[in-house]
ZAMARGU-4260 file (C-alpha; in steps of 0.2 Angstrom, whole numbers, plus 5000, padded with zeros to 4 digits):
<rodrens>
0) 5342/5836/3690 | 5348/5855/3695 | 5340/5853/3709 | 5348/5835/3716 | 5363/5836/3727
5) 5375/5823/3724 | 5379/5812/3739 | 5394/5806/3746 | 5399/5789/3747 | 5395/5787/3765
10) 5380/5799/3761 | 5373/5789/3747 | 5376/5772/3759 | 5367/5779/3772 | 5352/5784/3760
15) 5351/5766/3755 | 5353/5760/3771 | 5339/5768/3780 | 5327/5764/3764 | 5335/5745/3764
20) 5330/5745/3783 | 5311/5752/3779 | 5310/5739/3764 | 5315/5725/3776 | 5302/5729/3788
25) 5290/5729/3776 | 5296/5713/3767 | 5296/5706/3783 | 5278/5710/3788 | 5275/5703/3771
30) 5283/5687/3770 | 5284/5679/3787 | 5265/5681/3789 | 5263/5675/3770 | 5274/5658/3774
35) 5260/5657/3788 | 5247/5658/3776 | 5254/5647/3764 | 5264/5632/3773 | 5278/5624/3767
40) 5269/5617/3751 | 5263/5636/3746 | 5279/5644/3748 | 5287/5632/3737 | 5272/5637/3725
45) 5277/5657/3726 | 5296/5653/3728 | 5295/5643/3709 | 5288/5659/3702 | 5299/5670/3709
50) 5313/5660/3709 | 5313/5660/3687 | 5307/5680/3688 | 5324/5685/3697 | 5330/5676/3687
55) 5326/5683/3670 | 5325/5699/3678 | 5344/5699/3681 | 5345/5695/3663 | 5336/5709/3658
60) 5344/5721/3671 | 5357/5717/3681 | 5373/5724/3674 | 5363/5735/3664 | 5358/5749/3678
65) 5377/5748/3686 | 5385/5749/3667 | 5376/5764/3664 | 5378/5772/3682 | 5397/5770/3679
70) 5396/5778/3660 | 5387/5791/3668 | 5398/5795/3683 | 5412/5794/3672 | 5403/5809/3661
75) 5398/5819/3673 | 5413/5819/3684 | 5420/5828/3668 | 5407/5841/3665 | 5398/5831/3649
80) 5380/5833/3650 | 5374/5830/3629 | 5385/5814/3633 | 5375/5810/3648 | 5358/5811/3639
85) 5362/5800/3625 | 5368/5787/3639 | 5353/5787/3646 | 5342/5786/3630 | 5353/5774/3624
90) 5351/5762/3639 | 5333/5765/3639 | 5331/5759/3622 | 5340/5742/3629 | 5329/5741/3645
95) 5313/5740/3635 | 5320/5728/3624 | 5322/5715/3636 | 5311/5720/3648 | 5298/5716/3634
100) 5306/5698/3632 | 5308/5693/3649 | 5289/5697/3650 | 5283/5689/3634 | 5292/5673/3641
105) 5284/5672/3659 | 5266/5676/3650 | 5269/5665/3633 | 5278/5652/3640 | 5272/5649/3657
110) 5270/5630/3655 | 5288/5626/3652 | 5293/5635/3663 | 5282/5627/3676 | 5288/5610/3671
115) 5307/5616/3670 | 5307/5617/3689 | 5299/5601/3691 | 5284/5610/3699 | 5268/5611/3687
120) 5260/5619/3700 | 5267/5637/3699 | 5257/5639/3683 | 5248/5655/3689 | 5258/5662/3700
125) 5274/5664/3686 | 5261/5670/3676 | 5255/5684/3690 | 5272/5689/3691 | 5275/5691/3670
130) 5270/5711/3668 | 5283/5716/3683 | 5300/5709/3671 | 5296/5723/3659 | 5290/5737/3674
135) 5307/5733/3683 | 5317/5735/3667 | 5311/5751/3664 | 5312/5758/3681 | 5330/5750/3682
140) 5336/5763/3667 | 5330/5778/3680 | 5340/5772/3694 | 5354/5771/3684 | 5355/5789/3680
145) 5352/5794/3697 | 5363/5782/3703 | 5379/5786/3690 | 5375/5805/3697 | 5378/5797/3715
150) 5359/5800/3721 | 5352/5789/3729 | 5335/5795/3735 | 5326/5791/3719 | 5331/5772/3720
155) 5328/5771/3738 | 5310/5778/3737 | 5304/5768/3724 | 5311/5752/3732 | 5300/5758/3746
160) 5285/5758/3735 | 5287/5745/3729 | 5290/5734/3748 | 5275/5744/3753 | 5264/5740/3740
165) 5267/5723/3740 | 5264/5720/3759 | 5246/5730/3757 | 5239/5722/3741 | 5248/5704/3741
170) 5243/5697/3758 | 5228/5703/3761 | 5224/5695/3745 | 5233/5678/3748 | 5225/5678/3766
175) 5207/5679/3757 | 5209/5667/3744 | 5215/5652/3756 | 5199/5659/3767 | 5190/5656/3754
180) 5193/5638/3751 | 5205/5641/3734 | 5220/5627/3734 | 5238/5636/3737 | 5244/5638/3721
185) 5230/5652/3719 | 5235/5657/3736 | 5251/5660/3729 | 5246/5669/3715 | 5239/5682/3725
190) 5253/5685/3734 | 5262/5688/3720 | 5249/5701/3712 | 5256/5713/3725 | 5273/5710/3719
195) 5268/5715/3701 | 5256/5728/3709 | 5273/5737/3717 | 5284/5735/3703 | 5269/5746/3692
200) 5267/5759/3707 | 5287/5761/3710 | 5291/5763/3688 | 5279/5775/3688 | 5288/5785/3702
205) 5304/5785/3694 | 5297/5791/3677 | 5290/5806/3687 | 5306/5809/3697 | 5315/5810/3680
210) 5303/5823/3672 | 5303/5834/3685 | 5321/5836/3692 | 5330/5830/3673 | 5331/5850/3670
215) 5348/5857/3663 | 5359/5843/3665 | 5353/5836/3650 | 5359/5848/3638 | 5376/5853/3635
220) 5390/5858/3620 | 5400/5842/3623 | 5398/5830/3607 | 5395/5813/3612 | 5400/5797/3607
225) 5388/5787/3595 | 5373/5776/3599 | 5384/5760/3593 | 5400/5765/3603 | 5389/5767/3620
230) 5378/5751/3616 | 5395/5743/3614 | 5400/5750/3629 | 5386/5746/3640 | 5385/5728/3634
235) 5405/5727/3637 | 5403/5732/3654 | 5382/5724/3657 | 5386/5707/3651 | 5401/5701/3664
240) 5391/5710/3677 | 5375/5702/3673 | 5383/5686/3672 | 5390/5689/3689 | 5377/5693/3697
245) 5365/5680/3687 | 5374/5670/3696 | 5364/5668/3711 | 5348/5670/3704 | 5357/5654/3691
250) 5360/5646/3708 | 5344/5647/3715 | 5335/5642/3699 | 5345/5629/3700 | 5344/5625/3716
255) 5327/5622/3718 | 5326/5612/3699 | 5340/5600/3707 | 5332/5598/3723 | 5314/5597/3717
260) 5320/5583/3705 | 5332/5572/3713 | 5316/5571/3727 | 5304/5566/3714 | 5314/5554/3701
265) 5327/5546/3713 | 5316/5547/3730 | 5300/5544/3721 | 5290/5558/3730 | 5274/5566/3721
270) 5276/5582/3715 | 5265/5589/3730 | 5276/5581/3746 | 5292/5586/3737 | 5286/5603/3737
275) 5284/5602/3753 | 5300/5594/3758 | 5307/5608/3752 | 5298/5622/3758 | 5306/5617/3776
280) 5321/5621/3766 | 5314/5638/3757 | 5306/5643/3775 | 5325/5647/3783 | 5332/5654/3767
285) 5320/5672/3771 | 5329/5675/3786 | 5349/5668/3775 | 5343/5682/3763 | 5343/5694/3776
290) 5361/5700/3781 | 5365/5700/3763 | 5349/5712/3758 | 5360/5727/3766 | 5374/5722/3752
295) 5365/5735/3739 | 5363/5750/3748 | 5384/5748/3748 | 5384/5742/3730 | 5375/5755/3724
300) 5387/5768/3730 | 5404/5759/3729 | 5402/5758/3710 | 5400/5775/3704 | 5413/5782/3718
305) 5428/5769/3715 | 5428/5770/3697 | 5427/5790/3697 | 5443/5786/3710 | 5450/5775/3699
310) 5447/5786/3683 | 5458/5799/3693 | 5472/5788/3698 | 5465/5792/3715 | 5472/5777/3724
315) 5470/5784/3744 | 5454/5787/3739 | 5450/5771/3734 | 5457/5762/3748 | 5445/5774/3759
320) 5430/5767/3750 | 5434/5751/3750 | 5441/5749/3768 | 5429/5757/3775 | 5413/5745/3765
325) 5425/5732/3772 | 5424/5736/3788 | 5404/5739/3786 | 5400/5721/3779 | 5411/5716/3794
330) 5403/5723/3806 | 5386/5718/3802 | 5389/5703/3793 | 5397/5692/3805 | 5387/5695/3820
335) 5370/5693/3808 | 5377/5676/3804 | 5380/5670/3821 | 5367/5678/3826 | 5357/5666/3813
340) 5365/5653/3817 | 5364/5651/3836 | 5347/5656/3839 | 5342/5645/3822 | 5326/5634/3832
345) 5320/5651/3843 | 5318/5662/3829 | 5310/5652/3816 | 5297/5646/3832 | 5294/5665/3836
350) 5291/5670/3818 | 5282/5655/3813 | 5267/5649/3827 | 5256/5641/3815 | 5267/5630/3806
355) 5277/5623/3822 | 5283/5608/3812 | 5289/5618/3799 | 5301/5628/3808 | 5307/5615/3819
360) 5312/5605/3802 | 5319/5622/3797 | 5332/5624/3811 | 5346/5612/3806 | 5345/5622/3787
365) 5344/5640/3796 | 5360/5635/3807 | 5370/5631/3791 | 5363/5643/3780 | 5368/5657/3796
370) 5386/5654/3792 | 5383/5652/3774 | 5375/5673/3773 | 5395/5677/3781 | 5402/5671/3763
375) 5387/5680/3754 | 5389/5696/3760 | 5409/5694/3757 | 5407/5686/3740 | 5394/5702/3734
380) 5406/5714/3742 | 5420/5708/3734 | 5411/5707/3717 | 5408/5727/3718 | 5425/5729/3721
385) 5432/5721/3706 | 5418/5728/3694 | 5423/5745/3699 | 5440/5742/3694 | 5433/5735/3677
390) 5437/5719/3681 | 5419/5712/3678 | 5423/5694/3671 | 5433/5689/3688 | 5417/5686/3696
395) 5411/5674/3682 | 5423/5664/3685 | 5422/5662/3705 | 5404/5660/3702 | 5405/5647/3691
400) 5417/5635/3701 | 5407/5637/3716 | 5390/5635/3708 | 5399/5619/3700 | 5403/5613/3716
405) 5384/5619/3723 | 5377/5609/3709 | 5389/5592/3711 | 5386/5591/3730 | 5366/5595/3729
410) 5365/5582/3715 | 5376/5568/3726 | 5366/5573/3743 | 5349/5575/3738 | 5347/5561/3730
415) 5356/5552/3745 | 5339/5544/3755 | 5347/5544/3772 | 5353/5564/3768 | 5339/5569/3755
420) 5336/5588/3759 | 5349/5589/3772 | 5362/5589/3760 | 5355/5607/3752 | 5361/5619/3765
425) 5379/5610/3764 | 5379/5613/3748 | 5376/5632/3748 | 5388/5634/3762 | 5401/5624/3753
430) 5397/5634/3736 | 5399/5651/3745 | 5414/5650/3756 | 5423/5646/3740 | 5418/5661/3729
435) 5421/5673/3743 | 5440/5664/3747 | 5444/5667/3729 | 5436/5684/3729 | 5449/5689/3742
440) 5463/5684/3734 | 5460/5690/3720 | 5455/5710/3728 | 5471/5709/3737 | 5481/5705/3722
445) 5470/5718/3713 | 5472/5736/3726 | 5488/5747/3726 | 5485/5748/3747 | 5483/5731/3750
450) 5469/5727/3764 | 5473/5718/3779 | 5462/5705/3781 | 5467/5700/3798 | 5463/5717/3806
455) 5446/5721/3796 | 5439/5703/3802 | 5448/5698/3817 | 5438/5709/3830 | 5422/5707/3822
460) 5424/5690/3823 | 5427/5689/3841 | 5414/5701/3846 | 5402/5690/3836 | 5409/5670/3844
465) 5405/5681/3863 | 5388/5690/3857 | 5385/5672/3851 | 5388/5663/3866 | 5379/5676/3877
470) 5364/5673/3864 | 5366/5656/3868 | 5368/5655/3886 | 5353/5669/3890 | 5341/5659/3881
475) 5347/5645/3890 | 5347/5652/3905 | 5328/5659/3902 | 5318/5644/3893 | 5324/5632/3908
480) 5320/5646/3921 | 5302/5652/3914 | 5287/5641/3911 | 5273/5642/3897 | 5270/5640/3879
485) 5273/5651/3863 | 5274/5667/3875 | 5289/5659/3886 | 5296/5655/3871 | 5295/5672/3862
490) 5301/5682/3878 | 5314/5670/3878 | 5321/5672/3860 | 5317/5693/3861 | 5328/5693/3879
495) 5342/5684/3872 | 5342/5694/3854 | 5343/5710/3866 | 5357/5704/3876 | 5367/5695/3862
500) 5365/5715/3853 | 5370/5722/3870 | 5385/5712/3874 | 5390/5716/3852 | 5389/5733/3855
505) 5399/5735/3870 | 5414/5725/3862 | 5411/5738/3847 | 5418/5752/3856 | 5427/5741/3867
510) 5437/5734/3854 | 5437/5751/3845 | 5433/5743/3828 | 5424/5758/3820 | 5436/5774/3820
515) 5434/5795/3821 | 5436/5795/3805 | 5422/5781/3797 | 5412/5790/3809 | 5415/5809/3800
520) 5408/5801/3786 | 5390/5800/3793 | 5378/5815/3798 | 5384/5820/3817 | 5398/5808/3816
525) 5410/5819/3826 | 5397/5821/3841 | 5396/5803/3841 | 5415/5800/3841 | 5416/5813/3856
530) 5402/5803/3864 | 5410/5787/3863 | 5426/5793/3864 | 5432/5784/3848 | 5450/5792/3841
</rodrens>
């Protein structure tokens, strides 16, 4: 690790930014021709398996990589390197313990698990997708020691890997075995061999990361603390955050076992036109997942720098961090919502030409869900926040009174015939603005320097209602002016995303809400501060 530089916060953002930004790409090339492929019966195939694997994965992992990150900044920001090792041996020792369950369950008990989500037919592809539990586990213990030593690059190559790998091996695959005449559950299962194929490939980067850049850090004069007081530590700190963040993985799980059942026993659907009710559902929630995938590459970094703030009674230093991933998630949250939200029908016909009906089904679900990834981005935010300060029950409990709520009005609307999978999206908007208003609160009551909400969202929020309506108005404008068939439509939805971007940008530096010094943060900041004359 001699070698390593250690990032700044900014630095480390912007590491995981432009890795999160290649990762997307790749996901994107990956999933929007896979949902193609598969229709809206086949995604509900793949979205079952994945859909229980995050879900035990975040059991397995979660809090884990960020409780041992944090243990190991801590150490290291004090010069403790025997104590830094035995963190990170200890910690292993965990990650394959339940990385070893979590796969053992997807491969032992695939059945149940098939038949606990009300969708029998995802037999194979949970049990494509068993070996990766334990592969993730294991690379997860590697990222956090790079991550408590806030570098970045090791986590955002292998995530690469892994998005890579994916894309080449998984729907190549999926695309032959449809070709080939095998029903969409198989289909599925391809897909999802590429999943496991990238989560092999990406672990076996990290363990050769480790080994070659571990060098003298490792060793030092320090005693450390026992293997019981750091288990303790890193399951005091893991469990809340695991919990935590479960949470939307729970909320998924139990999204899809509400929805899939409440169509089935109170609707009196087959197992087969339930599924593929709610793949028009599952086809919008790729592009909600999308403004909140940008969340980990601040995450990642805010962690490790707030609590070695914190540790140092560094208060102005914490409110700089956490201003400033503020302002970030305002920034690119809002205007990614809207954005969503306004161009709902457009987008989902340009991505998906060959299942029309699909995506025009999809719309009213994407319009809702557009507003819905605002409260995501805030709640995840907010959740890094308090964690940092040690407060890792807080979001437990705001997770659990929205995903009560989530669950109450899924149960109530779904199962309503004249609403049936038109109440889901409401339901995950309701679920969501609710966690991140008490997540709000709660920070403010929580920092020395206490933010101000009305200026870190204001201006976004009106440079994203006018890049809204000039979304709105140019493909307007356009699809009444212009004549043909999925190639007016495209040029149409790709003019207006331009323009809506355009007009965002504009008000950016019109409205000055980015300053000189968020910008000396970034590599060439100042040259771009002079070039947009920003003070």
């Amino acid at each position: 690790m001699s070698r390593e530089r250690k990032q700044s916060f900014m630095g480390g953002v912007t590491v995981m930014a432009i890795s999160t930004v290649f990762v997307k790409i790749c996901g994107a090339l990956y999933k929007i021709p896979l949902n193609n492929i598969l229709g809206d019966e086949g995604v509900t195939h793949f979205m079952s398996a994945y859909n229980i694997y995050a879900f035990l994965l975040t059991l397995s992992t979660a809090g884990l990589p960020l409780a041992l990150s944090k243990l190991i900044s801590e150490a290291d920001a004090t010069g403790r390197r025997t104590q830094i090792r035995r963190c990170f041996h200890t910690a292993m020792g965990l990650f394959v313990a339940l990385g070893v369950a979590g796969t053992a369950a997807m491969l032992l008990l695939t059945e149940q698990l098939a038949g606990a989500v009300h969708n029998s037919l995802a037999y194979w592809p949970i049990k494509a997708l068993g070996v990766s539990v334990l592969c993730v586990s294991v690379m997860c213990a590697y990222r956090g020691f790079a991550q408590g030593r806030q570098n970045m690059v090791p986590t955002a190559v292998s995530q690469f890997i892994e998005a890579f790998f994916k894309l080449v091996i998984g729907l190549p695959l999926a695309g032959y075995l449809i070709h080939a005449g095998q029903p969409l559950e198989i289909g599925a299962a391809g897909a999802i061999v590429g999943v496991s194929a990238g989560t092999v490939l990406a672990m076996l980067y990290m363990v050769f990361n480790y080994r070659k850049y571990r060098g003298p850090i490792m060793w030092g004069t320090d005693v450390p603390q026992s293997h019981a007081v750091i288990v303790r530590r890193l399951l005091g700190l893991g469990i809340p955050i695991t919990i935590g963040q479960a949470g939307m993985s729970l909320l998924n799980l139990a999204d899809q076992t509400i929805i899939l059942g409440q169509l089935q026993n109170v609707l009196g659907l087959a197992e087969r036109e339930a599924a593929a009710l709610y793949g028009q559902y599952t086809f919008s929630n790729t592009l909600f997942n999308l403004p909140a995938a940008f969340l980990p590459a601040v995450a990642v970094s805010l962690i490790p720098a707030v609590s070695v703030a914190v540790a140092r009674r560094d208060h102005r230093e914490v409110n700089r961090v956490v201003s400033t991933s503020f302002r970030l998630i305002a920034m690119l949250a809002l205007p990614a919502g809207v954005g969503l939200s306004v161009l709902a029908g457009p987008i989902l016909l340009l991505l998906y030409p060959a299942r029309r009906e699909t995506a025009l089904a999809a719309t009213y679900h994407l319009q809702l869900l557009g507003v819905a990834s605002i409260f995501v981005c805030v709640m995840l935010l907010t959740n890094s926040i308090m964690q940092a300060h040690g407060k890792v029950r807080l979001p437990i409990y705001t997770m659990l009174i929205g995903g009560a709520v989530k669950v109450a009005i899924n149960y109530v609307l779904v199962g309503n015939p004249s609403v049936n999978i038109k109440g889901a999206p409401i339901g995950t908007v309701v679920c969501y603005a609710l966690i991140a208003a008490l997540n709000l609160c709660i920070v403010h009551g929580l920092l020395e320097r206490k933010p101000n909400y009305a200026a870190i969202f204001l201006k976004p929020l009106l440079a994203s209602a006018a890049m809204g309506g000039a979304a709105w108005a140019v493909h307007g404008l356009l699809s009444r002016t212009l004549s043909g068939g999925y190639a007016k439509e495209s040029l149409c939805t790709l003019i207006a995303v331009g323009a809506a971007a355009l007009v965002y940008l504009i008000l950016v530096v019109a409205l000055r809400m980015i300053t000189r010094e968020d910008l000396k943060l970034v590599p060439h900041g100042e040259a771009l501060a002079r070039l947009l004359h920003i003070r």
